[in-house]
N, C-alpha and C positions, 0 to 999 in steps of 0.2 A: 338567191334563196339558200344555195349550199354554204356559203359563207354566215349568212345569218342563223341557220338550224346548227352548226357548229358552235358561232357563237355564246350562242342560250343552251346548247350543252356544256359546255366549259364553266359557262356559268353557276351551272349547277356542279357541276364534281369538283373543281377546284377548292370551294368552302368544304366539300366532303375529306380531299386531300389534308387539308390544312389544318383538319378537327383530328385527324388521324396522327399529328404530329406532338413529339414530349412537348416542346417549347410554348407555355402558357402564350407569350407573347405574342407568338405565332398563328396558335389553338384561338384566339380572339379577335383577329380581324377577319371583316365583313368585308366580302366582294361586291363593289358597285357596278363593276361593268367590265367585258370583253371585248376588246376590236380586235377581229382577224383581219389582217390584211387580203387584198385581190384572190391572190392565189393560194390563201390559208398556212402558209407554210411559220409563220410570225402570228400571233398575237400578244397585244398590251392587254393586261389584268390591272386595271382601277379598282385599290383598295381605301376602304374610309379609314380618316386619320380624324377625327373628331375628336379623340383621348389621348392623343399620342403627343407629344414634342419634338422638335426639328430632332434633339441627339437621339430620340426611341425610334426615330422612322428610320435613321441612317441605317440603326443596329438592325432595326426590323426588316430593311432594305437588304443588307449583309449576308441576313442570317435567312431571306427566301433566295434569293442569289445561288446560296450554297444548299439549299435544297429544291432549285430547279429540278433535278435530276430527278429525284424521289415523286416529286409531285406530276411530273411529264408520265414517267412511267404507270404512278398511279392512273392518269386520267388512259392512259394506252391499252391497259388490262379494262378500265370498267368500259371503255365505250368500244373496242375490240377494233379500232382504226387501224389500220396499218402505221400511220405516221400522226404522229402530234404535234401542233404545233411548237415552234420555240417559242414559251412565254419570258417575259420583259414583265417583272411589277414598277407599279407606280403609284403614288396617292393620288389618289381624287384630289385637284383644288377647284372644281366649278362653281361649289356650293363659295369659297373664298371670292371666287372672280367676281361673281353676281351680287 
């Protein structure tokens, strides 16, 4: 249950991080999903790629990469945890697979 109430907090402040960012590119993608790992210490952020192309996800990939930092820290100040997880982005392709 402690994994899952993380998860669907991240949920929510991650999109809030993201909006807080200069980078349009960035400022527009939509969080589809969070998996925390067992022990919470790792989470995957599943982001939709619906408008994007392979070379805009690379850049988009890139450029959250190098703002891990910023967005960790934000999600640290609003939910007041001691530790956050390490997030890892990725795109969504379920809606592809199916």
């Amino acid at each position: 249950i402690k994994v899952q109430r993380k998860e669907s907090i991240l949920r929510e402040i991650i999109p809030e991080a993201l909006a807080q960012m200069n980078d349009s590119r960035i400022r527009g993608l939509a969080v589809v999903d969070v998996v925390c790992s067992r022990d919470g210490s790792d989470a995957k952020v599943y982001l939709e790629k619906s408008y994007l192309n392979d070379k805009e996800q690379r850049v988009s990939l890139k450029q959250l990469k190098q703002a891990r930092g910023y967005i960790q820290n934000y999600c640290l100040k609003a939910t007041g945890w001691f530790k956050v997880p390490n997030l890892t982005f990725t795109f969504d392709e379920l809606l592809e697979r199916e």
